[in-house]
C-alpha positions as CSV (number, residue, x, y, z in Angstrom):
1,X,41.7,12.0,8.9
2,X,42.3,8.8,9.1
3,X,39.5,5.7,9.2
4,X,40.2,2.8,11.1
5,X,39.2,-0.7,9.8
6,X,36.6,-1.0,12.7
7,X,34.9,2.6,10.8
8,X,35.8,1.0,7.2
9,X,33.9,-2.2,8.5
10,X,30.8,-0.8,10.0
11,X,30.5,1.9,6.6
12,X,30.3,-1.4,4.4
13,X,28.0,-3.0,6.9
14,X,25.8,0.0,6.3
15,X,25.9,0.3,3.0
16,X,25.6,-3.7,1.9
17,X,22.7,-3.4,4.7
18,X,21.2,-0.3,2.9
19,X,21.2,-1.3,-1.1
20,X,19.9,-4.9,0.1
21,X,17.2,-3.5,1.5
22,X,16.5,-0.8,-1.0
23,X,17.0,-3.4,-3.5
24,X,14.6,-5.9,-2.0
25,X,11.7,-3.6,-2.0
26,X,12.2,-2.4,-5.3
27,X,12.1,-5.9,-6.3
28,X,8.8,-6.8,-4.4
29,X,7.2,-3.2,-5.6
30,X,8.0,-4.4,-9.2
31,X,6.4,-7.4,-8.9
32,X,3.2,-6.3,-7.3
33,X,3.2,-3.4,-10.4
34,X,3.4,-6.0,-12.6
35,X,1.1,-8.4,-11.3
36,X,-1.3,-5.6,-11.2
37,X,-0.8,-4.7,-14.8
38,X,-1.3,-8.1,-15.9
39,X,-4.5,-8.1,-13.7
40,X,-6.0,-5.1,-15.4
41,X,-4.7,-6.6,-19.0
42,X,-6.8,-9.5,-18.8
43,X,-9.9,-8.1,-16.4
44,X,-10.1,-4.0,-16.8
45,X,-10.3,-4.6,-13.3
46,X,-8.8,-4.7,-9.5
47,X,-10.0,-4.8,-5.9
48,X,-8.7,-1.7,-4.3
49,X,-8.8,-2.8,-0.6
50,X,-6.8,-5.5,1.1
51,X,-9.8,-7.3,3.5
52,X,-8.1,-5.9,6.4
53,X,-8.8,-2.3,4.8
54,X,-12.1,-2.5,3.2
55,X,-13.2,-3.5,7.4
56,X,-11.2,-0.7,8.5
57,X,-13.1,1.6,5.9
58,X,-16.5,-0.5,6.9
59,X,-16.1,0.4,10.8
60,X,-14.8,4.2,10.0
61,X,-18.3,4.6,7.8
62,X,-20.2,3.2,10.3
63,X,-18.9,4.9,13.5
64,X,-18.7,8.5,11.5
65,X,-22.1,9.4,10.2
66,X,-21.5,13.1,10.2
67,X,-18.1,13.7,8.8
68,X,-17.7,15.6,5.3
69,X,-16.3,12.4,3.5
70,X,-18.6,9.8,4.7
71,X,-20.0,9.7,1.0
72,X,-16.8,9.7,-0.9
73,X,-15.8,6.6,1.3
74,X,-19.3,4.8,1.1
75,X,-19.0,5.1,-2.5
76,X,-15.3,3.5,-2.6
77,X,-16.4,0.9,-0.3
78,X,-19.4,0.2,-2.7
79,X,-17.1,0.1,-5.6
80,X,-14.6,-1.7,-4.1
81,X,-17.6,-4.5,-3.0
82,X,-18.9,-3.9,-6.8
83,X,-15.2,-5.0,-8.0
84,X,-14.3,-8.0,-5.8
85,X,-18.1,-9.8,-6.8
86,X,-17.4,-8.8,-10.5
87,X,-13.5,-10.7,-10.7
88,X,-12.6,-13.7,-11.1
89,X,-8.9,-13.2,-9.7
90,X,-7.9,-10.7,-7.2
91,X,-4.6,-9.0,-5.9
92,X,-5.1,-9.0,-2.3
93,X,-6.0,-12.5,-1.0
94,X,-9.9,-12.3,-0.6
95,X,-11.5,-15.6,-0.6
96,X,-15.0,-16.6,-2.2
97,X,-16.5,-16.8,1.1
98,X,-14.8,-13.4,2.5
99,X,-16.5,-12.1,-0.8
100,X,-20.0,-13.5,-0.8
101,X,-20.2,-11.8,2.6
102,X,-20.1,-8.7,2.0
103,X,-22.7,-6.2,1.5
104,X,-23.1,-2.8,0.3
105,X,-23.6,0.2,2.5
C-alpha cells in the first residue's frame, strides 16, 4: 500500500490539528487548576458556580418543588451564595453588584 502525498498531507494536517488542540486545552485546564489552587491557598475558599450556573440552579429549584434532590441543590446553592459574600477574589467573574444581589433560598 502505497500513500500518496495528498493522504501524507491531510494525515499531518490531522495530526498538527489534533496535538494543537489537545495541547491548548491542556494548557487552559492547567491554568484554571492552578489559579484555583492558589485561590484556595490564600482563602480556604471558592465559588462553585459560574453566574450563568448558580441561575440555572436558581430557576431548576424553583420550578421543581417535588423532586428528590431539591434539598441537596438548595443547599449547594446556599453554600455557593454563603461563599461568593464571604471572598474577596473569585474564579468565575461575579461582580460585587451580581453578588450583593443575591439571596438565599
Amino acid at each position: 500500500m502505497v500513500l500518496t502525498a495528498d493522504i501524507l498531507g491531510m494525515l499531518a494536517c490531522t495530526l498538527a490539528a489534533f496535538w494543537g488542540v489537545a495541547s491548548w486545552a491542556l494548557v487552559r485546564t492547567m491554568r484554571q487548576e492552578s489559579r484555583k489552587v492558589e485561590l484556595l491557598e490564600g482563602q480556604d475558599r471558592i465559588d462553585t458556580y459560574s453566574p450563568t450556573a448558580l441561575a440555572e440552579l436558581r430557576e431548576w429549584i424553583q420550578n421543581n418543588h417535588d423532586d428528590p434532590l431539591v434539598d441537596d441543590a438548595r443547599r449547594r446553592h446556599n453554600e455557593c451564595v454563603e461563599t461568593l459574600e464571604g471572598t474577596d477574589r473569585r474564579f468565575y467573574d461575579w461582580s460585587d453588584e451580581e453578588v450583593e444581589r443575591l439571596e438565599r433560598i
